[in-house]
C-alpha positions in Angstrom: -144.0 -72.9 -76.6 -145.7 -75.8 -78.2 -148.3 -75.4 -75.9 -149.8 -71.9 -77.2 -150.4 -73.9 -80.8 -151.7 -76.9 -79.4 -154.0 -74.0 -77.9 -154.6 -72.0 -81.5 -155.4 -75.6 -82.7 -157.7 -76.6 -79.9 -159.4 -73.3 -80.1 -160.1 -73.6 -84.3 -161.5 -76.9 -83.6 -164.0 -75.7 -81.3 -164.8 -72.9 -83.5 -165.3 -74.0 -86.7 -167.0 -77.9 -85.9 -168.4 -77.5 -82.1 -169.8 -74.2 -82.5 -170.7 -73.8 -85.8 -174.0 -75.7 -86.7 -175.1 -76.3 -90.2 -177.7 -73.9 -90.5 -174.6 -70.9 -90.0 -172.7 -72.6 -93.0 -176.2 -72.8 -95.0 -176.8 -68.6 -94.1 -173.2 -68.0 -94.5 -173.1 -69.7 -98.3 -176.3 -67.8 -99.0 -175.7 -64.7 -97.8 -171.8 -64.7 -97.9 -170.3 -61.3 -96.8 -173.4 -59.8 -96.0 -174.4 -62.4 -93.1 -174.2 -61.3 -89.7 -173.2 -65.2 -88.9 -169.9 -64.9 -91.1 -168.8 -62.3 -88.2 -170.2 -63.8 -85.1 -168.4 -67.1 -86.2 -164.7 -65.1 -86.5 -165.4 -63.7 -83.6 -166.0 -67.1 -81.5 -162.6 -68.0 -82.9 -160.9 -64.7 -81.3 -163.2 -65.1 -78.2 -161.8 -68.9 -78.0 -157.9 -67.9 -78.7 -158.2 -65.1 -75.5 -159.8 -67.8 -73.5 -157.1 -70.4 -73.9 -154.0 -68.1 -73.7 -155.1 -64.7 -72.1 -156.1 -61.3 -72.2 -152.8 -60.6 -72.8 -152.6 -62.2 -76.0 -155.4 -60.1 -77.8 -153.1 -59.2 -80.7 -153.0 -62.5 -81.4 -156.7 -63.0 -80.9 -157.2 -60.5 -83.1 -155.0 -61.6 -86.1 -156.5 -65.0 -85.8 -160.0 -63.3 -86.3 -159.1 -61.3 -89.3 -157.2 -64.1 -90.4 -160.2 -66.8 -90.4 -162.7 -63.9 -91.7 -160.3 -63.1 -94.9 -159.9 -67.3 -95.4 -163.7 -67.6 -95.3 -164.3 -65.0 -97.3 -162.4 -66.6 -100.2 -163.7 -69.5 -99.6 -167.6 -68.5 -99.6 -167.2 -66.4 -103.1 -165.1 -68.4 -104.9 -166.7 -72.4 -104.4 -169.1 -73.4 -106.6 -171.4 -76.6 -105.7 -169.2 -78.9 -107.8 -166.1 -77.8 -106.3 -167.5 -77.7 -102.4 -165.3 -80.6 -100.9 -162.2 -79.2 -102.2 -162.8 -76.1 -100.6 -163.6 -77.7 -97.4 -160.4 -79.2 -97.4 -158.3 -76.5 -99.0 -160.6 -74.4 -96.2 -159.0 -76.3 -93.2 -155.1 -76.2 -94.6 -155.4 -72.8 -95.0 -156.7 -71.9 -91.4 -154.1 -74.1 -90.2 -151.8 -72.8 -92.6 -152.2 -69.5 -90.7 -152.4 -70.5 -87.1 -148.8 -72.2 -87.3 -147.4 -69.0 -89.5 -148.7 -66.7 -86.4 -147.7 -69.0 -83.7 -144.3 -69.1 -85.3 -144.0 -66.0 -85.6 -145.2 -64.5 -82.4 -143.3 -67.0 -80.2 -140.0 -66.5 -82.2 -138.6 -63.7 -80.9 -135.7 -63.3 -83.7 -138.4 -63.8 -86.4 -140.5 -61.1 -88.8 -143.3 -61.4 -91.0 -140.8 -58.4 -92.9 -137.7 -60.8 -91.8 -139.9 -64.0 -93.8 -139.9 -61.8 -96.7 -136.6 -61.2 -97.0 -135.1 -64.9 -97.2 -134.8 -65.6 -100.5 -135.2 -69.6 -99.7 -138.8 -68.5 -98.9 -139.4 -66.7 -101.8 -137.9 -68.9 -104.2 -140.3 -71.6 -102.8 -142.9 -69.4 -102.7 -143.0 -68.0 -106.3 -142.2 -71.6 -107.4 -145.6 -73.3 -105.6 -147.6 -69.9 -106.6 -146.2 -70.7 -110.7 -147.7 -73.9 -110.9 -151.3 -73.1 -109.6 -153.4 -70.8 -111.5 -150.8 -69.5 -113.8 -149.5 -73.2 -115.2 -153.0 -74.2 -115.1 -154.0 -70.6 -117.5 -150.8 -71.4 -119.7 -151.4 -75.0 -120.4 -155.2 -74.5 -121.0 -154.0 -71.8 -123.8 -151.3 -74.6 -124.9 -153.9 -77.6 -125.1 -156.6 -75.3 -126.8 -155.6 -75.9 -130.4 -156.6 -79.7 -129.5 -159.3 -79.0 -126.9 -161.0 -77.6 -129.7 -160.6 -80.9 -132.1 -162.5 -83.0 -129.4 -165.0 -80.0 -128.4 -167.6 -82.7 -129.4 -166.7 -85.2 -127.0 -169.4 -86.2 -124.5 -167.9 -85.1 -121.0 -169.6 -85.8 -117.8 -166.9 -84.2 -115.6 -167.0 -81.9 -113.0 -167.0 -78.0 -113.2 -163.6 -77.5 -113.4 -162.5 -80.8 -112.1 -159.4 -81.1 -114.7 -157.9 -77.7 -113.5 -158.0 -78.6 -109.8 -156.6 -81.9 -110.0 -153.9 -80.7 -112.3 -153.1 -77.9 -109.9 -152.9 -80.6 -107.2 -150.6 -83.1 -109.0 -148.1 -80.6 -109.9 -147.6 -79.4 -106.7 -147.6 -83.0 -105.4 -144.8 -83.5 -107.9 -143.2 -80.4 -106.7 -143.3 -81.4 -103.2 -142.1 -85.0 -103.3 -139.6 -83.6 -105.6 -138.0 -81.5 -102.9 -138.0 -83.7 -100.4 -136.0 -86.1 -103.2 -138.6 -88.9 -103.3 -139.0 -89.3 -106.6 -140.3 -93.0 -106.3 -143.7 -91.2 -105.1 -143.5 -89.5 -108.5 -143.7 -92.8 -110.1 -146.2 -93.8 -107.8 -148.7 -90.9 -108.9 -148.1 -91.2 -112.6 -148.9 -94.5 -112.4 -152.1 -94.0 -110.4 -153.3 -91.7 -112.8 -152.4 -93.8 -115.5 -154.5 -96.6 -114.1 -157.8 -94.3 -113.5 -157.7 -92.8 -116.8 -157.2 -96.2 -118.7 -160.7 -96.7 -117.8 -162.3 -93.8 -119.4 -159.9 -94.2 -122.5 -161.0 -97.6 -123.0 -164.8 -96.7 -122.9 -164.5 -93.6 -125.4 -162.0 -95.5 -127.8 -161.3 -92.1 -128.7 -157.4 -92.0 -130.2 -157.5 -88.0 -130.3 -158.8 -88.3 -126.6 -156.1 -90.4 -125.4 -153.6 -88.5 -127.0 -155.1 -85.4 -125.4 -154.9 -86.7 -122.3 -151.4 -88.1 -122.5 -150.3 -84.6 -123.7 -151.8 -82.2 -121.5 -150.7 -85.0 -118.4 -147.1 -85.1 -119.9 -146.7 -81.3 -120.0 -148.2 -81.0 -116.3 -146.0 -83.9 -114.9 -142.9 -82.6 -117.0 -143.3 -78.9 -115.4 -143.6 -79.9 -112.6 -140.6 -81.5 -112.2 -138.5 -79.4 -114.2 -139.2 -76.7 -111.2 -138.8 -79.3 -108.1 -135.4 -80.0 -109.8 -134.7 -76.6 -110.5 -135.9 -75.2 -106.8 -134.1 -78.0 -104.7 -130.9 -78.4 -106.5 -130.3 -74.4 -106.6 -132.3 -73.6 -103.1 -132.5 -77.2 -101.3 -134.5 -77.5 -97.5 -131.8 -79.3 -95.8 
């Protein structure tokens, strides 16, 4: 059955970089929901999917098309200009995201979307990847703000909302090589980051800066793998 997602796969790549020209993104971004193009791009995706597998397959084609339109959606309201290339890419794991969840579950005959939401290995990992997005990012923001507000007249340069994004993306890179027990790739990206942000420190030579930084990056890091120790040793994948 491999076949039918190399299909799903072939047919998003067709849809969404062969037949989808840059003026349709430019219309789509201005007009978002409102642009006739947003619509007749989901429904090249769905016209692609019954192509490649069949007539027969139109539930399919039409969860795909619902899918991508919802996906798009999100994406088209919620990205700003500084934060356009990590919607792209977040963009593109999420349609793929939901091509292998469909594929899965339409080709596995003793598997639910209702039966997914009843194993608790699912949930647990689920609620635990959820936890360290938006709300870890919301509590630590109101846990650094006492400080934040000591270094308010700091000269930042930074992208909109550049720290929150790339602390929501080293957590759950800490989460994930947590769970799949390599913790030498923990090292690896707490070292990394140490190495970029010595840079900036040494240029401000600002001591309530640094220790800012080394708080706020403590607390993510530290959360982050208090639940990828938590989640694997209670629920772990193999």
């Amino acid at each position: 059955m491999t076949v039918f997602l190399l299909k799903l796969i072939l047919a998003h790549l067709i849809g969404d970089f062969l037949l989808q020209f840059r003026s349709w993104v430019q219309k789509k971004e201005e007009k978002k929901g409102a642009s006739p193009i947003l619509y007749i791009h989901v429904l090249i995706h769905g016209l692609l999917v019954l192509l490649l597998l069949g007539i027969e397959y139109w539930p399919l084609a039409a969860l795909v098309t619902l899918g991508h339109l919802i996906i798009d959606l999100m994406k088209l309201y919620l990205q700003k200009p500084a934060t356009k290339t990590l919607w792209f890419i977040g963009d593109q794991i999420l349609h793929f995201a939901l091509l292998i969840l469909l594929w899965y579950l339409w080709f596995s005959p003793e598997l639910s979307f209702a039966g997914m939401l009843e194993s608790e290995l699912l949930l647990v990992y689920l609620i635990a990847v959820l936890f360290l997005t938006q709300p870890m990012a919301i509590t630590l923001y109101v846990v650094m703000k006492p400080w934040s507000d000591l270094i308010s007249g700091h000269s930042d340069e930074s992208l909109e909302n550049a720290g929150r994004s790339i602390g929501i993306l080293e957590r759950l890179l800490v989460f994930s090589f947590i769970v799949l027990q390599q913790w030498e790739a923990v090292g690896f990206l707490l070292a990394a980051k140490s190495v970029f942000r010595f840079g900036d420190l040494r240029e401000t030579q600002s001591r309530k800066l640094t220790e800012y930084i080394l708080i706020g990056t403590l607390l993510s890091f530290g959360i982050a793998i208090l639940v990828g120790a938590l989640v694997s040793n209670f629920y772990p994948l193999s």
